[in-house]
Backbone as a printed PyTorch tensor [residue, N CA C, xyz], in Angstrom:
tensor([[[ -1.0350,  -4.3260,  -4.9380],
         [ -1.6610,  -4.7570,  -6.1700],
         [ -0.8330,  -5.8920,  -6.7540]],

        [[ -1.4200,  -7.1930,  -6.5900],
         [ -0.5490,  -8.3790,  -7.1240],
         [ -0.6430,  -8.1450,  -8.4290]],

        [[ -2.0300,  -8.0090,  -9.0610],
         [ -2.3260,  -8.5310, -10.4630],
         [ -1.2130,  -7.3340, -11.2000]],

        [[ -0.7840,  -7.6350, -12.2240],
         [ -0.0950,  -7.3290, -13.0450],
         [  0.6910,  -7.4860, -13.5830]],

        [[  0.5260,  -9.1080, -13.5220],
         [  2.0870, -10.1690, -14.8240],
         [  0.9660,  -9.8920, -15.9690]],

        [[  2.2310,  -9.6250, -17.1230],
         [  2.1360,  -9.7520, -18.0150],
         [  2.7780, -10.6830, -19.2690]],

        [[  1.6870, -11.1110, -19.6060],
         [  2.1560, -12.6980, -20.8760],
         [  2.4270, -11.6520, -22.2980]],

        [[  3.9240, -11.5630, -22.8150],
         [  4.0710, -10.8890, -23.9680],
         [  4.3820, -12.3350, -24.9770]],

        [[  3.6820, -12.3440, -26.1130],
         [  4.2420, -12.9640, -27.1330],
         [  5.4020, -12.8970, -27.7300]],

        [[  6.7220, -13.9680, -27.6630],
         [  7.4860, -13.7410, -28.0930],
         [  7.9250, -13.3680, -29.8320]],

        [[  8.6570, -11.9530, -29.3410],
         [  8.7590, -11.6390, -30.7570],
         [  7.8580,  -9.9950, -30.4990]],

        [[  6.6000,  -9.6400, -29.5840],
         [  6.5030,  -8.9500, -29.1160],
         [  7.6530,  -7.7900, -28.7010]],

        [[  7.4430,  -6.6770, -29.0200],
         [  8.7560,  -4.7850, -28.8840],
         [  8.0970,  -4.3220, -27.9640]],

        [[  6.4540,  -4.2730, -27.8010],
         [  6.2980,  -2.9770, -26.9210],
         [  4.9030,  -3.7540, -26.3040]],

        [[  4.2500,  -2.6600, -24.9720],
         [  2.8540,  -3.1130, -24.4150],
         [  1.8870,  -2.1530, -24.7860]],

        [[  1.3680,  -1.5340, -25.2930],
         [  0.2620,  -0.6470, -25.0500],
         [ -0.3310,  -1.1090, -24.0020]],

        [[ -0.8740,   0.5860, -23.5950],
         [ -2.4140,   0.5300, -22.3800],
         [ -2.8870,   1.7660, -22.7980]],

        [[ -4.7850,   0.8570, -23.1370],
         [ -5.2310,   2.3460, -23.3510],
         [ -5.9280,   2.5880, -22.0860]],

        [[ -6.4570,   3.8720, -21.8370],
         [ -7.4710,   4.3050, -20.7710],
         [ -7.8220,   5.6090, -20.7490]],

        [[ -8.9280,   5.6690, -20.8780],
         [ -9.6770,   6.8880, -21.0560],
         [-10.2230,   6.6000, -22.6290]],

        [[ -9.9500,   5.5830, -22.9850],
         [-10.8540,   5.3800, -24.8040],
         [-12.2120,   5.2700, -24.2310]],

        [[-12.7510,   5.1730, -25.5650],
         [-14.5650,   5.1080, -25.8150],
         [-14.9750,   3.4060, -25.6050]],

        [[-13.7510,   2.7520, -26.5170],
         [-14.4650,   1.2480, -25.7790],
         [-13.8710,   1.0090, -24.7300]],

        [[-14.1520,  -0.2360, -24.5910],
         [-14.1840,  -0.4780, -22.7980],
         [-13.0790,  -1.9350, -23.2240]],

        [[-13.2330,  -2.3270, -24.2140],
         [-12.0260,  -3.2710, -24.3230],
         [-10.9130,  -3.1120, -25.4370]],

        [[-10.0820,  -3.1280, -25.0350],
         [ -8.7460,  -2.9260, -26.3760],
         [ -7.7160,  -3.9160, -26.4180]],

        [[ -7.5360,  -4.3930, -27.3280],
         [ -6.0930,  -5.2750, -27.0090],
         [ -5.8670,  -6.5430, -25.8590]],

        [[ -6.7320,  -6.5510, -25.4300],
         [ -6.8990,  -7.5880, -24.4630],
         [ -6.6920,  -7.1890, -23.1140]],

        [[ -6.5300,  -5.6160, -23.1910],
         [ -6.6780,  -4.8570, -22.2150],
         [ -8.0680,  -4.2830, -21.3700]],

        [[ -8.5580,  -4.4420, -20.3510],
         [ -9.6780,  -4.2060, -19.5350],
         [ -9.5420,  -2.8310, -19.4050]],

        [[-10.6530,  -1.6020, -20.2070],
         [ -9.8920,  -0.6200, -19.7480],
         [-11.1840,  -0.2330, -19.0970]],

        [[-10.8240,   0.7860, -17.9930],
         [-11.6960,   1.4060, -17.2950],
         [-11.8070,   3.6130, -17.2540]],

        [[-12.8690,   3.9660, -18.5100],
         [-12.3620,   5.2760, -19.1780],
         [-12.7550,   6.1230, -17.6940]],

        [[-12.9580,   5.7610, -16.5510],
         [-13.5630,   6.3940, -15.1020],
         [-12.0280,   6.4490, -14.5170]],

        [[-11.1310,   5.8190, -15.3380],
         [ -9.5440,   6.4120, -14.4380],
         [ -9.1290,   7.9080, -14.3660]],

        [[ -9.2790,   8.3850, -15.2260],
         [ -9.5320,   9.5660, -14.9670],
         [-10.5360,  10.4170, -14.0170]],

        [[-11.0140,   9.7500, -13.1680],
         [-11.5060,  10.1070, -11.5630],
         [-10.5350,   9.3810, -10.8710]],

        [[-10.0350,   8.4710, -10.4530],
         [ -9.0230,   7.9020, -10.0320],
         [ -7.7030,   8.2230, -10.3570]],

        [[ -6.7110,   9.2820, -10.0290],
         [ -5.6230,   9.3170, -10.9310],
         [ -4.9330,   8.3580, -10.2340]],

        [[ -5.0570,   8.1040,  -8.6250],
         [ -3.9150,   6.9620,  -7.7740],
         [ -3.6430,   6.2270,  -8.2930]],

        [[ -4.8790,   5.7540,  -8.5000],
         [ -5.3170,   4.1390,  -8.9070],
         [ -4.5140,   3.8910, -10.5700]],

        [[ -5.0830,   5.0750, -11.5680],
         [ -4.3290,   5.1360, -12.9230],
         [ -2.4670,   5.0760, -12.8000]],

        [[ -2.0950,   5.7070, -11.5960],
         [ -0.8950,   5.6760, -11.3640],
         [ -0.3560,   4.0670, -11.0650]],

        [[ -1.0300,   3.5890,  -9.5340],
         [ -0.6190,   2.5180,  -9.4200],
         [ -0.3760,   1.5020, -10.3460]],

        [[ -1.5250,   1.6660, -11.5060],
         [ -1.9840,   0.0130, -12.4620],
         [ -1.0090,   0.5080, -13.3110]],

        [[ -0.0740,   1.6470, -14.1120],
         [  0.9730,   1.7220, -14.8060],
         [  1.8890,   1.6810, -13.6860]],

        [[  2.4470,   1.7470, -12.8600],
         [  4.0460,   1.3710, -12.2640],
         [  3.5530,  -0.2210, -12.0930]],

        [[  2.5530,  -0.7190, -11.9130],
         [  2.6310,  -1.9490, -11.7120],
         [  2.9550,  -2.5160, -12.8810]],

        [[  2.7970,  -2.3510, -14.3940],
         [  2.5810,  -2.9050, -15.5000],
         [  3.9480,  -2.8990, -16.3860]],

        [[  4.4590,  -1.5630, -16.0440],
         [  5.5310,  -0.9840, -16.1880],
         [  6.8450,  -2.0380, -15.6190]],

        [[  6.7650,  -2.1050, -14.1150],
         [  7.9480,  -3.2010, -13.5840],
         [  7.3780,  -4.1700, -13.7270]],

        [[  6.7860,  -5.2270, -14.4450],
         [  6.5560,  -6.3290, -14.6360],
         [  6.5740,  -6.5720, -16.0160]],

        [[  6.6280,  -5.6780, -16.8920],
         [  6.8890,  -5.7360, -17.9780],
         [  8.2360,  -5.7830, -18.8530]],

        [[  8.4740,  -6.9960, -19.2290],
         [  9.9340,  -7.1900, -20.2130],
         [ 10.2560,  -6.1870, -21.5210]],

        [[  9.6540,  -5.2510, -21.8610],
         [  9.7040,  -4.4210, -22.8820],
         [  8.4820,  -3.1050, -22.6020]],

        [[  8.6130,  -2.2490, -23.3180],
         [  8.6760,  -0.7680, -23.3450],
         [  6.8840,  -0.5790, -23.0440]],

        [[  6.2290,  -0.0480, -22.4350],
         [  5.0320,   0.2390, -22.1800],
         [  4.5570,   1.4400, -23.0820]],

        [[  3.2920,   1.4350, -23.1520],
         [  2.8330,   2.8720, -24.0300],
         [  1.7350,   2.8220, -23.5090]],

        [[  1.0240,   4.1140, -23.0690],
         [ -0.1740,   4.3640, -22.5930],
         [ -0.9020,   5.1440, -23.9270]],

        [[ -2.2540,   4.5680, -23.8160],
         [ -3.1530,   6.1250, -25.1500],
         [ -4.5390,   6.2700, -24.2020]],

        [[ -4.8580,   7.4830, -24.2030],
         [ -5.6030,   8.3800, -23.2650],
         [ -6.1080,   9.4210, -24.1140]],

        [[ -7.4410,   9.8840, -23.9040],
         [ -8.3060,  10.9490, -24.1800],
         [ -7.7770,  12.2590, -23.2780]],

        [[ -8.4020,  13.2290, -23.7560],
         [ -7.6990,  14.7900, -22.9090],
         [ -8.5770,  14.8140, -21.7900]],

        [[ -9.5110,  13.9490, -21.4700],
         [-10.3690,  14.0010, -20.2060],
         [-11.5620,  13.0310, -20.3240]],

        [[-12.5680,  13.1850, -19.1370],
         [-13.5020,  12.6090, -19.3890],
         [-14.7410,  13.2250, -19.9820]],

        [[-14.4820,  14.7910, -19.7600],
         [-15.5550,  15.3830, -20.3630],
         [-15.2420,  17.3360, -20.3500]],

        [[-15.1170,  18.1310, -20.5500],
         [-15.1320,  19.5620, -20.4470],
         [-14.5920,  19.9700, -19.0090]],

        [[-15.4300,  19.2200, -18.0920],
         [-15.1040,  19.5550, -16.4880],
         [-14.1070,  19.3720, -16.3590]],

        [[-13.6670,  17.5170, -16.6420],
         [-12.5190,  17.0340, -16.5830],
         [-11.5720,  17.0720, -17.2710]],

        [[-10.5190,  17.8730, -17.5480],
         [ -9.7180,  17.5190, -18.5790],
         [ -8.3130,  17.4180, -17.7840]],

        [[ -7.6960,  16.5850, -17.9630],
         [ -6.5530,  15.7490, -16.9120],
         [ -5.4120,  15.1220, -18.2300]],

        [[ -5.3110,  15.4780, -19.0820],
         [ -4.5230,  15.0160, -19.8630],
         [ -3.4160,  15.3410, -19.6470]],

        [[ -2.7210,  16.2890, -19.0250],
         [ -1.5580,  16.8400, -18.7360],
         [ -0.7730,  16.4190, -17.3270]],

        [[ -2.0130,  16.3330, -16.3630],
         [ -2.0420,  15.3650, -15.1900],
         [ -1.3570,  13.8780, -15.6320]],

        [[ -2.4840,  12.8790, -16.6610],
         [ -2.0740,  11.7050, -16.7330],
         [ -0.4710,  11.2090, -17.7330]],

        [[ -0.7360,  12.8390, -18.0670],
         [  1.0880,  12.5480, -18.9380],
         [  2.5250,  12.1620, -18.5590]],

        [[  2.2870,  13.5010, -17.0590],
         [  3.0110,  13.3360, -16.1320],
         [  3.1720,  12.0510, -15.4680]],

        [[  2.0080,  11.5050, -14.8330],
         [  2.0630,  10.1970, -14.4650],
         [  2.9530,   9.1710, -15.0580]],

        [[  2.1480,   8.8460, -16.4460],
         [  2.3360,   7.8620, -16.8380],
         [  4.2700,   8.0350, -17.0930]],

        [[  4.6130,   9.3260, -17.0120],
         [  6.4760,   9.7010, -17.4410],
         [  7.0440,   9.0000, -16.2700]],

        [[  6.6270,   9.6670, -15.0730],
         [  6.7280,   9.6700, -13.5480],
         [  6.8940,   7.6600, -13.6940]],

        [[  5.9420,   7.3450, -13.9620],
         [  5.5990,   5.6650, -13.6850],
         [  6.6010,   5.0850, -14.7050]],

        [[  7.3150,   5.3540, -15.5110],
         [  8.4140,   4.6510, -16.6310],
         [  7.7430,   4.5250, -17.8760]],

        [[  6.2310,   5.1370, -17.9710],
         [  5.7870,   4.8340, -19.1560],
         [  7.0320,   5.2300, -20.7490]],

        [[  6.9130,   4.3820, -21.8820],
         [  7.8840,   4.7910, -22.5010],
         [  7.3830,   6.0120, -23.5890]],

        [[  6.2600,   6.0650, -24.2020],
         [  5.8430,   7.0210, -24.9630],
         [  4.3650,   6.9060, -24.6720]],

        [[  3.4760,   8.3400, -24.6370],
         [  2.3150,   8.2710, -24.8050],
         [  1.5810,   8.5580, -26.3100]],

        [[  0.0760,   8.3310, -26.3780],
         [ -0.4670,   8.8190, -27.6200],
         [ -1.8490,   9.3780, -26.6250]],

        [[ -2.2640,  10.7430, -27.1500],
         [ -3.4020,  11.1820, -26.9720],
         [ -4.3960,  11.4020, -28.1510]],

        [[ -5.5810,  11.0960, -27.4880],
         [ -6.8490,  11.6540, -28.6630],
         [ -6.7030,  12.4550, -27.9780]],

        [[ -7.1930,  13.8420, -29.2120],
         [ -7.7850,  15.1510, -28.4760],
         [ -8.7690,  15.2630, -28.2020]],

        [[ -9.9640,  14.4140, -27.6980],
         [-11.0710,  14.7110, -27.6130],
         [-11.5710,  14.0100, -25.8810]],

        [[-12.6060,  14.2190, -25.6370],
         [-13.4160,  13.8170, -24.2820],
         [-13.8630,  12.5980, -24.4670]],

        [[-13.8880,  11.3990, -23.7350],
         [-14.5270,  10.6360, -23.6920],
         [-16.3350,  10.5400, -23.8240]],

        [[-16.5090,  12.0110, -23.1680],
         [-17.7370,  12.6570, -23.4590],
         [-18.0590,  13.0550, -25.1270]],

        [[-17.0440,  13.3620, -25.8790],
         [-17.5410,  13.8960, -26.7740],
         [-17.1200,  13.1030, -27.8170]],

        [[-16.9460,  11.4940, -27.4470],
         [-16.6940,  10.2640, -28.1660],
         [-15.7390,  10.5790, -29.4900]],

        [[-16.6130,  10.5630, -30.7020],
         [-15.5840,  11.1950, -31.9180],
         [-16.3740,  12.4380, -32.6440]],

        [[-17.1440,  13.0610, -31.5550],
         [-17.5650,  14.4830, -32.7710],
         [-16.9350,  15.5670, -32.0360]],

        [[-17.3440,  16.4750, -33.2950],
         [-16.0990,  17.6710, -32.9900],
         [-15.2820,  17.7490, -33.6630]],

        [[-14.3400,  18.5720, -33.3950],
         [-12.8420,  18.2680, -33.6040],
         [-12.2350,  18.1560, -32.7740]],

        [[-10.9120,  17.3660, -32.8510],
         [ -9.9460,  17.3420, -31.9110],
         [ -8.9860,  18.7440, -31.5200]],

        [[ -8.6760,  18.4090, -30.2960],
         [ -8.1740,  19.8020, -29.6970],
         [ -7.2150,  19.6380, -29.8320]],

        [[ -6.0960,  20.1480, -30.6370],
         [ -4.9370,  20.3400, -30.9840],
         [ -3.7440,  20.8160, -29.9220]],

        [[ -4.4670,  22.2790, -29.0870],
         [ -3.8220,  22.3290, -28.3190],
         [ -3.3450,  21.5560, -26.6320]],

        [[ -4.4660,  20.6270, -26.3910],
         [ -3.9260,  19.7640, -25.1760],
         [ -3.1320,  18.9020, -25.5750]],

        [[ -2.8810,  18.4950, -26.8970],
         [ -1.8430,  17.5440, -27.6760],
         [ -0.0570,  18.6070, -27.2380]],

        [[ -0.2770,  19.9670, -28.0840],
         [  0.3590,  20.6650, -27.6070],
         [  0.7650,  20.9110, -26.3980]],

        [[  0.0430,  20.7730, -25.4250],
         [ -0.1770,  21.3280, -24.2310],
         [  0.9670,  20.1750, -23.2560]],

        [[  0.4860,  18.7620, -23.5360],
         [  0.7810,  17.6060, -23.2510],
         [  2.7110,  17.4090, -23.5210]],

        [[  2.5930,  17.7750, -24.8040],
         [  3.8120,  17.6920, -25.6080],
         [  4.8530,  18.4340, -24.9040]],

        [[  4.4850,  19.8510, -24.5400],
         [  5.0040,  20.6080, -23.9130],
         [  5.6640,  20.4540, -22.4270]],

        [[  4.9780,  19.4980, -21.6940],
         [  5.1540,  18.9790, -20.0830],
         [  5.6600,  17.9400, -19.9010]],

        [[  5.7780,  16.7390, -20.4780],
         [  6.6350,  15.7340, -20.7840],
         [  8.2880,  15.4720, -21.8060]],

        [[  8.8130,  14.4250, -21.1180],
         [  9.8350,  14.0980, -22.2590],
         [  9.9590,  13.0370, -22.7770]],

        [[  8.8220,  12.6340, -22.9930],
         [  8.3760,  11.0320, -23.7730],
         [  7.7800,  11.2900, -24.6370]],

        [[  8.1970,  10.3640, -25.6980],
         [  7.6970,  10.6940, -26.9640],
         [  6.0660,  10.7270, -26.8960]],

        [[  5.1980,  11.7290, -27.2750],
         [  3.9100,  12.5200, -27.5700],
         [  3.3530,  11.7740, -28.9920]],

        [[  2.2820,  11.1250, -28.9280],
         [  1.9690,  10.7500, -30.5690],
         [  0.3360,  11.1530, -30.4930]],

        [[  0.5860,  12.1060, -31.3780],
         [ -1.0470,  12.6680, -31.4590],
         [ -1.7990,  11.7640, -32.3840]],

        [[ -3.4550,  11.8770, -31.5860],
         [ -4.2690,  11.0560, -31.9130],
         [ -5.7460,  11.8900, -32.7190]],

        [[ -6.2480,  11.6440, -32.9370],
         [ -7.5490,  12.1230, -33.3220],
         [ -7.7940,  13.1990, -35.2130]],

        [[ -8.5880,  13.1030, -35.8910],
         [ -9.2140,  13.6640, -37.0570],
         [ -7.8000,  13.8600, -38.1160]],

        [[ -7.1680,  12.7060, -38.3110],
         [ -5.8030,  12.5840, -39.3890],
         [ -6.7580,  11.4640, -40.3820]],

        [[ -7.2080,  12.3850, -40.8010],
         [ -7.9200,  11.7540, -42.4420],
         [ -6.7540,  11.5720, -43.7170]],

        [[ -6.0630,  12.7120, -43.9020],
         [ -5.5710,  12.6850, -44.9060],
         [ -3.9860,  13.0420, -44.6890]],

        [[ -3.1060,  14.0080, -45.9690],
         [ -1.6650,  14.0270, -45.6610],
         [ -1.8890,  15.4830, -45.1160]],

        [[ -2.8210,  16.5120, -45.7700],
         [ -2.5250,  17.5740, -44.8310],
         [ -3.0690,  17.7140, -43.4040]],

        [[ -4.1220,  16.6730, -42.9060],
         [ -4.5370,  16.9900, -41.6360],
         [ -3.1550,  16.0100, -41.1700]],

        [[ -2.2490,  15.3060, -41.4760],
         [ -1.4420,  14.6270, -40.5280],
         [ -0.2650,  15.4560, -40.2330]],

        [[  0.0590,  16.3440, -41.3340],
         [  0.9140,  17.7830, -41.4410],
         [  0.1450,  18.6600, -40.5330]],

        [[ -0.3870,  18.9890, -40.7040],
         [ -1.3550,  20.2570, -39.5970],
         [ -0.9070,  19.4330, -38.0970]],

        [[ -1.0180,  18.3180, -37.2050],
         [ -1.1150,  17.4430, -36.6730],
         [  0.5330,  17.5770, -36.0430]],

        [[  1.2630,  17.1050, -36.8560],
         [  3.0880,  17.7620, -36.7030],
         [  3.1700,  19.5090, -36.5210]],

        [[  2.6990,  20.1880, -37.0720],
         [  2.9150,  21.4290, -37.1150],
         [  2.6460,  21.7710, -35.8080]],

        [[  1.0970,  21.7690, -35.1230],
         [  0.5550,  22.5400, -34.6650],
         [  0.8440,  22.1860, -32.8590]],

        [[  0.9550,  20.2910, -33.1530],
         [  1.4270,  20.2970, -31.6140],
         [  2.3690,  19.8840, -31.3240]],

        [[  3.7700,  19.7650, -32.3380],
         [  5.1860,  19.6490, -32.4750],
         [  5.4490,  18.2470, -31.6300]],

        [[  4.1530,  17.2940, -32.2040],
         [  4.1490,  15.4490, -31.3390],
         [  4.9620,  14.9920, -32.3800]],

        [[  5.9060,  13.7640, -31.8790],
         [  6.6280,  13.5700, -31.7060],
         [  5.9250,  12.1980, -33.2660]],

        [[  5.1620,  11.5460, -32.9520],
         [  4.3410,  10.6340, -34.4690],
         [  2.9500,  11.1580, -34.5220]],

        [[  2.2900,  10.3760, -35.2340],
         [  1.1740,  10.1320, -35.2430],
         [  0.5120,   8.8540, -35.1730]],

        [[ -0.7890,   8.3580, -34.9130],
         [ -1.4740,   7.5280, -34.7800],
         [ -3.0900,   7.5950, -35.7640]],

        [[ -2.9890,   6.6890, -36.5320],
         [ -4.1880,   7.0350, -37.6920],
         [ -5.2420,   6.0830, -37.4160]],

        [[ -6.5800,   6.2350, -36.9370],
         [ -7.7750,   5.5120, -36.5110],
         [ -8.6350,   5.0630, -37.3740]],

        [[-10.1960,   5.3720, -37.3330],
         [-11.0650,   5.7160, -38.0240],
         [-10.4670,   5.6620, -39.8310]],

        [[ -9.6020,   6.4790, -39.6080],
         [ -9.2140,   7.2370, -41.3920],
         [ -8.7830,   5.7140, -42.0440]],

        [[ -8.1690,   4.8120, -41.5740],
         [ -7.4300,   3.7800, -42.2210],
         [ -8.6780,   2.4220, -42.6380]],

        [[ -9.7530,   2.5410, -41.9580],
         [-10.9520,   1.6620, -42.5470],
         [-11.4390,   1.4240, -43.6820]],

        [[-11.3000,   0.2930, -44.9430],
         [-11.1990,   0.7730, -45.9230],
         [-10.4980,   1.9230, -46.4000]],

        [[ -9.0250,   1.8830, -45.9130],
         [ -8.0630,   2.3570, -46.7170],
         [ -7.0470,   2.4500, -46.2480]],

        [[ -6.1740,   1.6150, -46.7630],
         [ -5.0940,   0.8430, -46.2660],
         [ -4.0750,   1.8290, -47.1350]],

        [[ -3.9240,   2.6240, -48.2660],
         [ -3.2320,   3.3560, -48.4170],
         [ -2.8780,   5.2000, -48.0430]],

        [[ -3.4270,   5.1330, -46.7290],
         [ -3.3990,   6.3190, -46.2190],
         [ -2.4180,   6.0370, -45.6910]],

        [[ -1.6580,   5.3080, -45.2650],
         [ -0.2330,   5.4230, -44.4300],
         [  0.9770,   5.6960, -45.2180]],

        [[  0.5930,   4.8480, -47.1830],
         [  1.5990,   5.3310, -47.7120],
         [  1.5310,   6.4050, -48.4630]],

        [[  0.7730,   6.7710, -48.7920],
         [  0.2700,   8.7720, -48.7420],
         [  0.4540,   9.7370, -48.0330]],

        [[  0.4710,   9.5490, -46.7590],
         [  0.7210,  10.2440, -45.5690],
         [  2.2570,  10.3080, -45.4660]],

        [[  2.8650,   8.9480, -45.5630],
         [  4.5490,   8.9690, -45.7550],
         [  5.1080,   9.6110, -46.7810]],

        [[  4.5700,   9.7490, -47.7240],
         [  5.3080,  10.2370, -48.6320],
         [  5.2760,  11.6280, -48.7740]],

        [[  3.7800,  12.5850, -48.8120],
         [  3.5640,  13.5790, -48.5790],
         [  4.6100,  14.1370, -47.2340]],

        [[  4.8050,  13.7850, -46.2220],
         [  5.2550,  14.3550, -45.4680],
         [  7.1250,  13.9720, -45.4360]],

        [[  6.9320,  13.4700, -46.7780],
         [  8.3730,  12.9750, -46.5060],
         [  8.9570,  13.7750, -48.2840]],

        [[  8.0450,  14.1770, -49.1600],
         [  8.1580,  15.2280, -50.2120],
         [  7.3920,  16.3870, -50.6450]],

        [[  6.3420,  16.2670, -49.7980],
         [  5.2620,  17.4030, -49.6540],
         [  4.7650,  17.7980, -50.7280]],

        [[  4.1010,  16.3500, -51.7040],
         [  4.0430,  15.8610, -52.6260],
         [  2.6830,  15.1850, -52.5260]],

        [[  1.6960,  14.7770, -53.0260],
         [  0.7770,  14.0180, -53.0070],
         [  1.1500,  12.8910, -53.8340]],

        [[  0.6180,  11.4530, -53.4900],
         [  1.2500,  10.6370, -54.5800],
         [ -0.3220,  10.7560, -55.4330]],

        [[ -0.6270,  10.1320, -56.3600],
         [ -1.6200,   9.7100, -57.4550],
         [ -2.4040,   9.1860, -56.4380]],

        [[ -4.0300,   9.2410, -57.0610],
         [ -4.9420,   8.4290, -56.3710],
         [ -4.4750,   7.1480, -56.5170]],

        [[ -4.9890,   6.0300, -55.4940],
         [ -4.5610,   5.2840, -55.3710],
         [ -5.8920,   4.2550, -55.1260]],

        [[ -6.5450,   3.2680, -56.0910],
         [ -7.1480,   3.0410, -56.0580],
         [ -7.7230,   1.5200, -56.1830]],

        [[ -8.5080,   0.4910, -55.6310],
         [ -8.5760,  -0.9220, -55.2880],
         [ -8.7360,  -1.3610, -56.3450]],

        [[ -8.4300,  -2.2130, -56.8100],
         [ -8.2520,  -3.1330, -58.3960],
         [ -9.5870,  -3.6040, -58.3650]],

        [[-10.0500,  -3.5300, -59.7010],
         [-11.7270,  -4.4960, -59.7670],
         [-11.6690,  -5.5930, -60.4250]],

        [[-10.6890,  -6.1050, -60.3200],
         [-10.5680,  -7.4490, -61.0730],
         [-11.1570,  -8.7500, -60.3990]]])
């Protein structure tokens, strides 16, 4: 597999790669969410990305492609195995896009089989679902999606709550 130079912007810390997301493009990344039928292939395209890369790689991955498939624990390993530097998982199926809830325990599950930092992904709306989120699958950060759209102060709510277990004041957009 030649392809796999990578052009980092200088000033650029880290690479993400997602695979197994719902879109099909991220970051300027081509992702293909059918790697998860392929684990070789998912293996090969991170060691390739990995040694060609001048700084720290991060993979983010769904817990499978669907109920049948669930390989999240599989691709954790991998991506450790391949030099990946930290992963992030959604808890959910590529199948089951964003309804539901997220499964807490393959986050857990994940967390448990690796020694790279774990950053759980999926239904962190607020400060106690990002607490529930730390508690339940002892990951290592978090990653906030969806929740931060029109609302740019959930990160400093979330910090603070979990940093005084405290709510700050609503916090609300100026109408001026």
């Amino acid at each position: 597999m030649e392809r796999g130079k990578i052009i980092i912007v200088e000033g650029t810390s880290c690479v993400g790669k997602t695979t197994l997301c719902s879109n099909l493009e991220k970051f300027g990344w081509i992702v293909i969410p059918e790697a998860i039928r392929y684990l070789e292939k998912a293996k090969e395209i991170m060691e390739v990305v990995v040694k060609n890369s001048k700084v720290p790689v991060t993979l983010k991955f769904r817990k499978g492609w669907d109920n049948e498939h669930i390989v999240a624990t599989e691709i954790a390993k991998i991506a450790e195995n391949a030099g990946i530097s930290a992963i992030t998982i959604h808890g959910r199926t590529r199948a089951e896009y964003y309804s539901g809830t997220v499964d807490l325990e393959i986050i857990k599950k994940v967390k448990e089989n690796v020694n790279i930092p774990v950053i759980g992904n999926g239904d962190i709306v607020d400060e106690k679902s990002a607490l529930n989120m730390f508690q339940e699958t002892g990951c290592d950060g978090i990653m906030i999606g969806r929740a931060a759209l029109g609302n740019p102060w959930i990160f400093e709510k979330i910090i603070h709550y979990l940093k005084t277990g405290e709510k700050l004041e609503e916090i609300r957009e100026s109408k001026e």
